[in-house]
C-alpha positions in Angstrom: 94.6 116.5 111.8 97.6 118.6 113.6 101.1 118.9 111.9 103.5 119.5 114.5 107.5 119.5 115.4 108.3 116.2 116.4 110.5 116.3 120.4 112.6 113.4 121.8 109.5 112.1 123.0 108.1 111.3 120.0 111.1 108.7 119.0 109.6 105.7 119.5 106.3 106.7 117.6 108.4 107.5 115.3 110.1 104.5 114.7 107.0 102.2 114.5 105.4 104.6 112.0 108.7 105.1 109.8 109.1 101.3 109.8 105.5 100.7 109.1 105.4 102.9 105.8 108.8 102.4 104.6 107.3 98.4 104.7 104.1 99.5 103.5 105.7 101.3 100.4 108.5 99.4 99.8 109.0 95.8 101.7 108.1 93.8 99.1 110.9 94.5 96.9 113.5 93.0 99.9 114.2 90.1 101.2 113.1 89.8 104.9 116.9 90.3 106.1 117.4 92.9 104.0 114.5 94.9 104.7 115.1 94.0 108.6 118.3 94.9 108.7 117.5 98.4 107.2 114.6 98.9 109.6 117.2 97.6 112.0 119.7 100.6 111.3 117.3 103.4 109.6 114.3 103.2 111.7 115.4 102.0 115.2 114.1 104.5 118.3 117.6 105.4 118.9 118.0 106.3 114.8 115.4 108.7 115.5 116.6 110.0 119.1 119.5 111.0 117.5 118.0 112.9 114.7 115.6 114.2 117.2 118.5 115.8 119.3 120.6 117.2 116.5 120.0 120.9 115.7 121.1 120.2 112.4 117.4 117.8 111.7 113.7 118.4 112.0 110.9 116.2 111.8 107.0 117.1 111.6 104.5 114.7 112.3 101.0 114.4 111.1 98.4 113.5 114.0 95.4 112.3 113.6 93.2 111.7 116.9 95.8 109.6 119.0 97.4 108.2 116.0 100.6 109.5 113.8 99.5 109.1 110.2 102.5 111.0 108.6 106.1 112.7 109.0 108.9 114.5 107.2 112.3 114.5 107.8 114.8 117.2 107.1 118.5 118.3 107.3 121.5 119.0 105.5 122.1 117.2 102.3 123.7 114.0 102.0 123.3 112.8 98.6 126.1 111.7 96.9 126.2 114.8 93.4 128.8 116.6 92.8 127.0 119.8 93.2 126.1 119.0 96.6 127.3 122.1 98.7 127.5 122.6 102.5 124.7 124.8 102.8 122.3 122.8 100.5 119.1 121.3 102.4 117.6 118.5 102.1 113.7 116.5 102.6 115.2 112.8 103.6 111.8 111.6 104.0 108.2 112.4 103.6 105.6 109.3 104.3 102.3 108.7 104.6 100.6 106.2 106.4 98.9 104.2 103.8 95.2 104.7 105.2 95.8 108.7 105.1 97.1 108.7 101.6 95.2 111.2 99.2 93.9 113.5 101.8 96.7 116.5 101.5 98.6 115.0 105.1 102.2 114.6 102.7 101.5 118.6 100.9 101.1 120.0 104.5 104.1 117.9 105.8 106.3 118.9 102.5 105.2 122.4 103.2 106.2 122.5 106.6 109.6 120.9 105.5 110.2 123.5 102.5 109.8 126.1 105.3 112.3 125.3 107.4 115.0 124.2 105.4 114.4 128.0 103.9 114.4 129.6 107.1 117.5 131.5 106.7 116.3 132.1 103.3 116.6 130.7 99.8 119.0 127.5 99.1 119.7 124.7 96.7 116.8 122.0 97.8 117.7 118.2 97.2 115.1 115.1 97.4 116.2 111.3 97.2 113.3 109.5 95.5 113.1 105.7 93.8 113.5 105.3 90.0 109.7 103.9 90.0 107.9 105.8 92.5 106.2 108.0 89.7 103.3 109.7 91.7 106.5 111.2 94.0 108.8 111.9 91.0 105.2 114.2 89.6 104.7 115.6 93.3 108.2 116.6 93.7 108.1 118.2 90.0 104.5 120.6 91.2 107.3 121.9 93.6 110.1 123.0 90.9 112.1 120.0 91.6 113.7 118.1 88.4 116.3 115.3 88.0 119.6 115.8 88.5 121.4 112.2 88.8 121.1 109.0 89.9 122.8 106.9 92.8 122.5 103.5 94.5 120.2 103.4 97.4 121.5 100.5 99.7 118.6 98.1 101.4 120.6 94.9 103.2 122.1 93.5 100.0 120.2 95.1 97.6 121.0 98.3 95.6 117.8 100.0 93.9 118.4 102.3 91.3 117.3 106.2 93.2 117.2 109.4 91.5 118.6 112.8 93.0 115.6 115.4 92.5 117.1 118.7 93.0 115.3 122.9 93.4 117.3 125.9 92.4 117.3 128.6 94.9 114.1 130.7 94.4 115.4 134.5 93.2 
């Protein structure tokens, strides 16, 4: 397996395999329009183009063979806390194809992530994750992150009940 940094090549690869896990991990809590019409905005090729071409965004991708089994997204923060500052980083997504699950692919990606958002050295960290993904919630905890709120996280129609996981800058 190589982790690498995505380029604008890499969009439309990127597209199948965001839309693939986001369905894997989550479809069947939406209704099909719903869940198309957030795969529609969220995962499109040109969704990740333009994350791809923004200095502001990075994206690793796991490879395995010919096949992308994993990526991570990262920027600034966008989550909607109070104590969200300018500078504050944030992991927007980390996912795992389903069939590469358990091997250590999402660690190495998270890694990877964690390392460049603290490039320019130590900052407030921020991480979106759904009120019932647990095993996330315990992974994201390993890392020093703890709950700081809660939000709505729009699908379609639907509103699911997200929390705001959030890391002091290390000392």
């Amino acid at each position: 397996m190589e982790i690498r940094r995505a380029v604008p090549t890499d969009a439309a690869v990127l597209s199948e395999l965001g839309a693939q896990t986001f369905i894997d991990s989550f479809g069947q809590l939406y209704s099909a329009e719903d869940l198309q019409a957030f795969l529609d905005e969220s995962h499109s090729i040109k969704a990740y183009a333009t994350l791809l071409a923004s200095p502001l965004y990075a994206i690793w991708v796991a490879v395995q063979g010919d096949e992308a089994i994993g990526y991570a997204l990262a920027g600034p923060c966008g989550l909607p806390h109070e104590d969200v500052r300018p500078e504050d980083g944030e992991l927007k997504r980390l996912y795992v194809s389903s069939r590469a699950q358990g091997g250590g692919v999402g660690a190495k990606l998270f890694d990877q992530a964690l390392a460049w958002l603290e490039r320019d050295g130590p900052r407030t960290l921020w991480i979106s994750v759904w009120s019932e993904n647990y095993g996330a919630q315990r992974f994201y905890g390993r890392y020093g992150f703890e709950k700081a709120g809660e939000y709505e996280f729009i699908v379609g129609k639907q509103r699911d009940r997200e929390f705001m996981y959030r890391r002091a800058p290390a000392k």
